[in-house]
KOLTI-87395 format. One record per residue (C-alpha): chain; residue in three letters; x, y, z; residue number from 1. Coordinates in Angstrom, 2 decimals, decimal comma, padded with zeros to 5 digits. Example, Ala and Ser with C-alpha at 12.3 -4.5 7.8 and 13.67 -1.06 7.14 Angstrom:
% residues 2
{'A' 'ala' {012,30 -004,50 007,80} 1}
{'A' 'ser' {013,67 -001,06 007,14} 2}
END
This chain:
% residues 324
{'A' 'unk' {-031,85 056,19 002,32} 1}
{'A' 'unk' {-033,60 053,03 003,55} 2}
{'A' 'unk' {-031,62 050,57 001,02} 3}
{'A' 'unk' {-028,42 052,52 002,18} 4}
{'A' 'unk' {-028,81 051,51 005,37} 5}
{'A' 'unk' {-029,64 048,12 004,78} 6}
{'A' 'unk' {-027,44 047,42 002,75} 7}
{'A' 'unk' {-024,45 049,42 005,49} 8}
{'A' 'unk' {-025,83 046,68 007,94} 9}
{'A' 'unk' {-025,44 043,90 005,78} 10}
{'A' 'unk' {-022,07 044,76 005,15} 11}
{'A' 'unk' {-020,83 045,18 008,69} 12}
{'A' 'unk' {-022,66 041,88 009,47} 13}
{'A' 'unk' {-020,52 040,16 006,95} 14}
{'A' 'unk' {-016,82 042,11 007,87} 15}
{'A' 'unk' {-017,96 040,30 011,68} 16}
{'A' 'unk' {-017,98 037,02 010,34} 17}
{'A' 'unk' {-014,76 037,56 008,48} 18}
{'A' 'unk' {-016,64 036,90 005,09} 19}
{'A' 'unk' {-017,02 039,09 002,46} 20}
{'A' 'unk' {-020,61 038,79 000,57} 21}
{'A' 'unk' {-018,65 037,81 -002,86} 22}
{'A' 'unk' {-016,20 035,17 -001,68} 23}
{'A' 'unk' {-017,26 031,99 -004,07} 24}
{'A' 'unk' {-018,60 034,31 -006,81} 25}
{'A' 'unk' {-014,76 035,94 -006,81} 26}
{'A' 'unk' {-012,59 032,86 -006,15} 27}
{'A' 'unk' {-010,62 031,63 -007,56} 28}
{'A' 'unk' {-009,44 034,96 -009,29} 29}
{'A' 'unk' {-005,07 033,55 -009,54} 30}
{'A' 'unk' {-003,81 030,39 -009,21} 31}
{'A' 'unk' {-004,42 027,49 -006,33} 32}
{'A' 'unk' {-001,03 026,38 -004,46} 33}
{'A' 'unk' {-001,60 022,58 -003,73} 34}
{'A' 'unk' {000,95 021,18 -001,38} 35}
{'A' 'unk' {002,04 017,80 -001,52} 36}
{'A' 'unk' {004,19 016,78 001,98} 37}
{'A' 'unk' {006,25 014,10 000,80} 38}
{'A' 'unk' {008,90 014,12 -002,39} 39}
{'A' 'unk' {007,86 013,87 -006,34} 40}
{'A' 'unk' {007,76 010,36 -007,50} 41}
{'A' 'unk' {005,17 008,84 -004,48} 42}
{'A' 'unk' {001,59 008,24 -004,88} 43}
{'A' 'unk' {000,45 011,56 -003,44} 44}
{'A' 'unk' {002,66 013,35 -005,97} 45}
{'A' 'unk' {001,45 011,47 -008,95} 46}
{'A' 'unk' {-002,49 011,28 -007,77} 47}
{'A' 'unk' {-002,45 014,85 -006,79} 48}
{'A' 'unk' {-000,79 015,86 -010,61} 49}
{'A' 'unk' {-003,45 013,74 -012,14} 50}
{'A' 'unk' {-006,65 015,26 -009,71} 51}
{'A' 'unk' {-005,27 018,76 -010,11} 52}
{'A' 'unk' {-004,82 018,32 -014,08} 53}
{'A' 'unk' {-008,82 018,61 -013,78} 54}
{'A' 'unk' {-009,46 021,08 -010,80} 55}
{'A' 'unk' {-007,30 023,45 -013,24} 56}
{'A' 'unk' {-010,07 023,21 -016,28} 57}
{'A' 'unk' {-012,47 023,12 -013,13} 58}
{'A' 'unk' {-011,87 026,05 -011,63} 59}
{'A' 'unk' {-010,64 027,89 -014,72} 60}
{'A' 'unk' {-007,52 029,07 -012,67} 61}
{'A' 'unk' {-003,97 027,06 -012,50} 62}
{'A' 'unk' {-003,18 024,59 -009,89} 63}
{'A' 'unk' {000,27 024,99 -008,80} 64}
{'A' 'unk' {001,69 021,20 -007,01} 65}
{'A' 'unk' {004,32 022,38 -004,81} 66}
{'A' 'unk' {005,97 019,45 -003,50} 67}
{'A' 'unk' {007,75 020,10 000,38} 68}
{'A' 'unk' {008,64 016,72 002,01} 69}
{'A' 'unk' {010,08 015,76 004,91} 70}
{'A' 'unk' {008,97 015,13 008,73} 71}
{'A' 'unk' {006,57 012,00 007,40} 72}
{'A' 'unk' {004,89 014,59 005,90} 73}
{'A' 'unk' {005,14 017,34 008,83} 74}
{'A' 'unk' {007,27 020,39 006,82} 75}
{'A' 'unk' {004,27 020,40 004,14} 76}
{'A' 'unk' {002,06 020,61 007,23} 77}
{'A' 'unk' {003,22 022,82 008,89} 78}
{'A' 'unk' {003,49 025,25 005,80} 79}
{'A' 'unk' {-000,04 025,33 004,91} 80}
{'A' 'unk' {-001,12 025,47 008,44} 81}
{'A' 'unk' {000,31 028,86 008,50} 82}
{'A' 'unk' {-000,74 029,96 005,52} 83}
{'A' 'unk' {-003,54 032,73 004,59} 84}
{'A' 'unk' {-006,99 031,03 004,81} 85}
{'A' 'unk' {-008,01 032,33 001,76} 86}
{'A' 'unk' {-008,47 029,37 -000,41} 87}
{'A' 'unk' {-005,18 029,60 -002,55} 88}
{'A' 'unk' {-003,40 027,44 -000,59} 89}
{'A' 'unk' {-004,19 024,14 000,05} 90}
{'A' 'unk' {-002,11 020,58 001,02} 91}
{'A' 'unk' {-003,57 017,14 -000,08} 92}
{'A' 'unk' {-002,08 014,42 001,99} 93}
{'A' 'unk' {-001,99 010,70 003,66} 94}
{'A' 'unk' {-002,52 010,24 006,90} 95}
{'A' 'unk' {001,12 011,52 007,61} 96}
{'A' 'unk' {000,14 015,33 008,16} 97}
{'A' 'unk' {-003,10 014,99 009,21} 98}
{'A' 'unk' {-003,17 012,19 011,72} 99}
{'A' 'unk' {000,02 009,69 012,41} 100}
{'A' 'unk' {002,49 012,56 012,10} 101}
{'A' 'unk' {001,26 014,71 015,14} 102}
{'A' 'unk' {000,52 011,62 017,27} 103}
{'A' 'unk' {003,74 010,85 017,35} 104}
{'A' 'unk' {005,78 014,05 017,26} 105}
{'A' 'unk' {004,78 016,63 020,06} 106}
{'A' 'unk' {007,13 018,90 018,04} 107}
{'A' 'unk' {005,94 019,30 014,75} 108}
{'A' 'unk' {004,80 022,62 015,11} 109}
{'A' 'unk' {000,56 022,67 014,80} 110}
{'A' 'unk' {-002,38 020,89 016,00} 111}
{'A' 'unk' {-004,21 019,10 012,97} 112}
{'A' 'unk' {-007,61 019,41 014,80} 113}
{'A' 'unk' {-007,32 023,42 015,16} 114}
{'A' 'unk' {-005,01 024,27 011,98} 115}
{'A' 'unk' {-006,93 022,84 009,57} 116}
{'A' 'unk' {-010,61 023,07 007,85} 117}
{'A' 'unk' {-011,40 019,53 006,03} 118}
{'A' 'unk' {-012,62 019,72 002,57} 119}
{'A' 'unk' {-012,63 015,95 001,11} 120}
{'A' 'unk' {-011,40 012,59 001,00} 121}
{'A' 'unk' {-010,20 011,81 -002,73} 122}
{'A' 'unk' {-009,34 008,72 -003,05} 123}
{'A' 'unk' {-008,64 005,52 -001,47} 124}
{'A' 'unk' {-005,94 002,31 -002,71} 125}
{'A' 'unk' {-005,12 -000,73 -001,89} 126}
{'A' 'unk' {-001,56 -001,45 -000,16} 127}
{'A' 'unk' {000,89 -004,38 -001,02} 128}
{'A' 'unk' {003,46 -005,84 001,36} 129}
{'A' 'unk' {006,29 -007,07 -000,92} 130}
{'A' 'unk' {009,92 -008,24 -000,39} 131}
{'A' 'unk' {012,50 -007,99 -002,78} 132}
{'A' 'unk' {012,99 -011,41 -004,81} 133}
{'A' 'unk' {016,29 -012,61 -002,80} 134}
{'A' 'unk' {014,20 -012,38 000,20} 135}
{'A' 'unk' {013,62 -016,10 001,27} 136}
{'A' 'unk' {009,83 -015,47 002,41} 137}
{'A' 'unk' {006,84 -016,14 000,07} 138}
{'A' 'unk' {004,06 -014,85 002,43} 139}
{'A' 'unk' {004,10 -013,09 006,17} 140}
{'A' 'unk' {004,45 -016,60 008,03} 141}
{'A' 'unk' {007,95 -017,07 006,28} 142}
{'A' 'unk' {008,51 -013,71 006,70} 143}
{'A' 'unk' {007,85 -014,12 010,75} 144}
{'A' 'unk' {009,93 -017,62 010,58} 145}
{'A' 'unk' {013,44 -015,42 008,73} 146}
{'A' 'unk' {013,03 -012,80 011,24} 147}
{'A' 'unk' {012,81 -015,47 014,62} 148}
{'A' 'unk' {016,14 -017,15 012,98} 149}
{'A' 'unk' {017,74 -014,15 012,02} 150}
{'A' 'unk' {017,25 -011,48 014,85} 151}
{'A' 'unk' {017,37 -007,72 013,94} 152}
{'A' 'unk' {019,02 -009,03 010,12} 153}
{'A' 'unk' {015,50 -007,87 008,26} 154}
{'A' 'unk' {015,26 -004,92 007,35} 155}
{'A' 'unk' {011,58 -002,98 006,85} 156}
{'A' 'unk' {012,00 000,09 004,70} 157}
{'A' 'unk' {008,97 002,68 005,47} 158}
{'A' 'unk' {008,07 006,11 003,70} 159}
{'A' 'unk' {008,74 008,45 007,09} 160}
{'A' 'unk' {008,77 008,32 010,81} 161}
{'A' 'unk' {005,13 008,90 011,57} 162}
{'A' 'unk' {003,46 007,68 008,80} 163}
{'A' 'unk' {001,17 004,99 008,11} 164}
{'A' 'unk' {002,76 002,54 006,91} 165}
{'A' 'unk' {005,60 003,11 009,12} 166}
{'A' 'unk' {002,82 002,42 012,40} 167}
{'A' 'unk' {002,59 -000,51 009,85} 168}
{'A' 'unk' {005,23 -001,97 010,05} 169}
{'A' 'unk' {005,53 -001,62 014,06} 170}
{'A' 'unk' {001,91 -003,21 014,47} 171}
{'A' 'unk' {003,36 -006,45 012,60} 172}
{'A' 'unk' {006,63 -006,27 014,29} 173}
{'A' 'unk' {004,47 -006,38 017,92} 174}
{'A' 'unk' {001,65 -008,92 016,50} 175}
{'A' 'unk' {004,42 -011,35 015,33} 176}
{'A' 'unk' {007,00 -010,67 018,33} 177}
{'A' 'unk' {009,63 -010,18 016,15} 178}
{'A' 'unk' {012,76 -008,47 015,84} 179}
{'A' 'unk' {013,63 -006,39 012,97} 180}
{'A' 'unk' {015,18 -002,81 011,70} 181}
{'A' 'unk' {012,35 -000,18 010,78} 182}
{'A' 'unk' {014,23 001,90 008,21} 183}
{'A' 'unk' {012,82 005,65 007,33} 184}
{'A' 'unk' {013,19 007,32 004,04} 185}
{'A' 'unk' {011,42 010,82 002,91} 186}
{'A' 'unk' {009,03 008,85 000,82} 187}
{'A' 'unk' {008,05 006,03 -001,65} 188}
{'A' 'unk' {010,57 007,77 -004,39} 189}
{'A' 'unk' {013,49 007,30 -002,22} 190}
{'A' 'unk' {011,89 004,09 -000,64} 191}
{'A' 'unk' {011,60 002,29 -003,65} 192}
{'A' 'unk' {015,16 003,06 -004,73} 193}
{'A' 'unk' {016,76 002,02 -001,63} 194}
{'A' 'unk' {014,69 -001,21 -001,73} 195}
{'A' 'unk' {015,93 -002,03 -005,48} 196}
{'A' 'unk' {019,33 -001,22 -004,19} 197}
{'A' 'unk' {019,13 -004,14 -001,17} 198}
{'A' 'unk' {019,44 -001,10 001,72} 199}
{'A' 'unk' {015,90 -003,13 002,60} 200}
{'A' 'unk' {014,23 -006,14 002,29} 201}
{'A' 'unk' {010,64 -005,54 002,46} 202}
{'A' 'unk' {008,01 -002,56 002,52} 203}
{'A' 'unk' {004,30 -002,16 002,36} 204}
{'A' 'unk' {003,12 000,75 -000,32} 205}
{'A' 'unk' {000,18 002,02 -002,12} 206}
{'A' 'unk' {-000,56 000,03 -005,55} 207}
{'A' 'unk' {-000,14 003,00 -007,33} 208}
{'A' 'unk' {003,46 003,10 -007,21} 209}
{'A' 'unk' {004,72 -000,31 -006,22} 210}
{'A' 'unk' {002,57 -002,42 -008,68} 211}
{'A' 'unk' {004,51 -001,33 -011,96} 212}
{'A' 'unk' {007,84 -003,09 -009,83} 213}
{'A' 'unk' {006,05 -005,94 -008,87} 214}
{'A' 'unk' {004,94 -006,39 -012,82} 215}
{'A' 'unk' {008,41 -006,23 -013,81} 216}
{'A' 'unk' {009,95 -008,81 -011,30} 217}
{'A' 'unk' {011,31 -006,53 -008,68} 218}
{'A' 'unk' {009,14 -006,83 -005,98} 219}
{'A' 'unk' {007,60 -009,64 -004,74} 220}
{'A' 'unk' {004,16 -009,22 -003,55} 221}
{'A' 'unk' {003,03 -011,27 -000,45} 222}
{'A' 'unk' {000,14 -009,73 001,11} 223}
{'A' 'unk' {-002,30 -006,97 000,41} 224}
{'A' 'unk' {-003,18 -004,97 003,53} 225}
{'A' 'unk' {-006,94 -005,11 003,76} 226}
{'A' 'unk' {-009,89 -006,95 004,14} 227}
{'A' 'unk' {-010,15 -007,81 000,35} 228}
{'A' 'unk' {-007,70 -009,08 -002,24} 229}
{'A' 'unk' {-006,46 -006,84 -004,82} 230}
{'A' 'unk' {-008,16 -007,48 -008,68} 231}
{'A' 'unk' {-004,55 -007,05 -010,11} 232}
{'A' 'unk' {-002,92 -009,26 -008,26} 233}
{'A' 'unk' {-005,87 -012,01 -007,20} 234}
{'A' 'unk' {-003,62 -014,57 -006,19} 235}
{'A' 'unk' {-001,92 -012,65 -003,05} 236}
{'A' 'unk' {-003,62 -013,26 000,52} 237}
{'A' 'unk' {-005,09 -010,51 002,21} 238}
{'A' 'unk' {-003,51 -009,75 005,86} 239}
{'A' 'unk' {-006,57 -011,02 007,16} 240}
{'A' 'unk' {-006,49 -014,44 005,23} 241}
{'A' 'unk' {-002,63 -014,67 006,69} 242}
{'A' 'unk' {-003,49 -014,36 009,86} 243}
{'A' 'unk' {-002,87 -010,76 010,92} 244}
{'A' 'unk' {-006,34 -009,25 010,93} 245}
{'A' 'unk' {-005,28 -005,94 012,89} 246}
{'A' 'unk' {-003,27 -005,05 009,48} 247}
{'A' 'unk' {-005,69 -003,06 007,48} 248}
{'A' 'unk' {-004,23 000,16 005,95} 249}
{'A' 'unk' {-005,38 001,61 003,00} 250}
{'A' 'unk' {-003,44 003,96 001,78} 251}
{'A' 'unk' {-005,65 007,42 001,41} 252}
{'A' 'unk' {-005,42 010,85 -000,04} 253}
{'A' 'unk' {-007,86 013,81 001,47} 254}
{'A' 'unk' {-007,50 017,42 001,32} 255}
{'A' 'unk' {-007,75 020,44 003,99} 256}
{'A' 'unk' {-007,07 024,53 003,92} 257}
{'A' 'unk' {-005,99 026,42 006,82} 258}
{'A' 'unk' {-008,35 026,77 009,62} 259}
{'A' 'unk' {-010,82 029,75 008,82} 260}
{'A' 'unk' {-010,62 029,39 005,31} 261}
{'A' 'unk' {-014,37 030,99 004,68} 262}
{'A' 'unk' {-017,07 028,05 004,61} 263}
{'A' 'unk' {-018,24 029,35 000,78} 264}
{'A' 'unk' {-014,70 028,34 -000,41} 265}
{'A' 'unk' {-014,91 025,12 001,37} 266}
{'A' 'unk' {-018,00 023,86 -000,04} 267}
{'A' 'unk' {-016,79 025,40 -003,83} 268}
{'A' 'unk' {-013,55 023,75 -003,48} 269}
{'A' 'unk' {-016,11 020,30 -001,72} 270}
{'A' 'unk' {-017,76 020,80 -005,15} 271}
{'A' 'unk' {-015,11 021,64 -007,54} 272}
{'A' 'unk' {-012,95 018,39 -006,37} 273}
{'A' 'unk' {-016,12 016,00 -007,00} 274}
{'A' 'unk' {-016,63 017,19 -010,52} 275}
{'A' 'unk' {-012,77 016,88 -011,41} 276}
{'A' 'unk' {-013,49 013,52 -009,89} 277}
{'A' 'unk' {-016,35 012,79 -011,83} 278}
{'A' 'unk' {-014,80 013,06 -015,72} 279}
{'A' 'unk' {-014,41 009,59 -016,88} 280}
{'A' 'unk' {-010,94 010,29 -018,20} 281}
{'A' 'unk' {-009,80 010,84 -014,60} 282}
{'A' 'unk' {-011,78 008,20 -013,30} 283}
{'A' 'unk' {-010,33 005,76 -015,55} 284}
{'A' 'unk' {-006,49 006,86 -015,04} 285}
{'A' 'unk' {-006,89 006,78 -011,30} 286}
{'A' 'unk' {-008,62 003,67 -011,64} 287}
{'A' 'unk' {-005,67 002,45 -013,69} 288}
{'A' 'unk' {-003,19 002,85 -010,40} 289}
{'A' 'unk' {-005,74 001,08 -008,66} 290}
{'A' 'unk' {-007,50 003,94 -006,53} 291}
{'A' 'unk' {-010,99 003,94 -005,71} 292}
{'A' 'unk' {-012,77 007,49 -005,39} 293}
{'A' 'unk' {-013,97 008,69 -002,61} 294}
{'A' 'unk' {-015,98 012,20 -002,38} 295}
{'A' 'unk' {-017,34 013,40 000,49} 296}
{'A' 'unk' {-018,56 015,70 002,44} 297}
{'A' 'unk' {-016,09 018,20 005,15} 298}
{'A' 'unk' {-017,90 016,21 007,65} 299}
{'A' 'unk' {-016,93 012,84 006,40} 300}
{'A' 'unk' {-013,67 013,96 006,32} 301}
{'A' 'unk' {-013,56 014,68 009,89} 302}
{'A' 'unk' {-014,98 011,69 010,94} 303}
{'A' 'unk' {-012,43 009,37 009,17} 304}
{'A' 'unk' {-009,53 011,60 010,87} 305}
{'A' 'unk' {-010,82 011,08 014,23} 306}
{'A' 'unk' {-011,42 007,83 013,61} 307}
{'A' 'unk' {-007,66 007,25 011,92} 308}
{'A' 'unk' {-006,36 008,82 015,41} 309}
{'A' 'unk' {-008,40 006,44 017,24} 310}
{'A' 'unk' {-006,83 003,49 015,37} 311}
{'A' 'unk' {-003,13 004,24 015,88} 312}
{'A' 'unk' {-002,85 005,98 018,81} 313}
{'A' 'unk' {-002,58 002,94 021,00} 314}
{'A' 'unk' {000,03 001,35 018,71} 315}
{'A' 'unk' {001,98 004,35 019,38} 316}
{'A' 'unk' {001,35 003,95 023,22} 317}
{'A' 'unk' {002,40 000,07 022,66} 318}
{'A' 'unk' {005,37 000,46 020,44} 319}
{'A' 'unk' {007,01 003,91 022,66} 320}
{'A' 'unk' {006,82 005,47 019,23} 321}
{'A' 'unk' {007,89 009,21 019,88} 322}
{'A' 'unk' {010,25 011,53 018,11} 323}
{'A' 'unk' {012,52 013,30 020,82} 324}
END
């Protein structure tokens, strides 16, 4: 009678907490949604297919990519912020979502800090500001110079209102004192066709998905935006080397469920992503579009997000960035 009892009051303890006793032994038991905010063809898209690829044979369960863009990254927010916390569905994401997107738009529909639970950073790339090949500028000084002479002619193409490299492209646009057309798109997909097609001049973008154009003559790379110069492309300047220090923006992919997703998922899903991480095979194909793992902990995540916030929210201030 004893055990019953026990056993009664370890059970109600549990249903208090919201957690059942068998959460991590039972997940995942059907497959893992994992939203990606911005369209198919970006770097999110194509790291998240290649990361997931692995969390399937991880987890034993498949991982469904869902891609729902739009919003700099908002929409695919928005949807997994209202979603069950159960563990099944989950959005992996830049900054747009989690950080740059709310700071800017008071209407997007959730609070990052209170929607979310963090699990992980995942990676982290290099970014390259390139022009296209007509453009007469051969580094960011010549790009300053065409802009001064031609006033409001350049045209900066950038992946969503909100987003990094949109805040981007307005830091460099107040550093230089320049006047020039910030252009959005619904991501690098449409981005980089609207660039090829001369509806813009110039864009910064993750390695990942810009290199391959800059191999085959389309792009023109001129700077890489952060403190150290890219391996595969050694002979472009860093932003810091061309005299714009405050332009440092790795492009970086994390992951979060909805808030009160139970902390014995988080840390299985913490653990599942870092050994999908750690199989050389995905190592080396990430490491083949240029990103650079980065595993952590929930904790770390949080940190970096705060600290992301931090960073931009005074360019916002500076630049009257604010969707109406």
């Amino acid at each position: 009678m004893m055990r019953v009892l026990v056993a009664a009051a370890l059970l109600a303890g549990y249903a208090l907490h919201g957690v059942a006793p068998a959460h991590a032994q039972n997940y995942p038991n059907r497959p893992i949604k994992v939203v990606v905010p911005f369209p198919a063809g970006g770097p999110t898209d194509g790291m998240a297919r290649i990361i997931s690829d692995r969390l399937h044979a991880v987890l034993g369960q498949p991982i469904v990519v869902e891609n729902r863009g739009g919003a700099g990254g908002g929409i695919g927010g928005k949807f997994v912020a209202e979603a069950d916390p159960d563990g099944y569905t989950l959005l992996m994401t830049p900054g747009g979502a989690l950080t740059t997107g709310p700071l800017v738009n008071p209407n997007i529909g959730y609070d990052p800090v209170k929607v979310f639970t963090a699990i992980c950073e995942l990676i982290e790339t290099p970014q390259i500001v390139s022009v296209r090949p007509d453009l007469p500028a051969k580094s960011l000084a010549d790009v300053v110079a065409y802009a001064k002479a031609n006033p409001g002619k350049l045209k900066w193409g950038m992946q969503g209102f909100g987003t990094g490299p949109h805040l981007f492209a307005e830091m460099f646009k107040l550093d230089a004192g320049i006047n020039m057309l910030i252009v959005p798109y619904r991501g690098t997909g449409p981005l980089l066709n609207a660039i090829l097609a001369d509806e813009v001049q110039m864009l910064v973008d993750p390695s990942t998905t810009s290199l391959p154009f800059i191999q085959a003559g389309k792009l023109r790379p001129i700077a890489i935006a952060g403190a150290e110069r890219y391996a595969k492309l050694p002979e472009v300047p860093t932003t810091i080397e061309a005299g714009f220090p405050k332009l440092q923006n790795p492009f970086w992919l994390a992951v979060v469920a909805p808030a009160g997703t139970p902390r014995d998922i988080i840390d299985k899903l913490n653990n599942a992503f870092r050994q999908a991480l750690a199989v050389p095979d995905t190592r080396e194909r990430l490491a083949a579009l240029g990103a650079e793992i980065k595993i952590g902990t929930p904790q770390d995540l949080d940190k970096m997000l705060a600290a992301d916030r931090a960073r931009w929210a005074p360019v916002i201030e500076a630049a009257h960035i604010k969707v109406e």
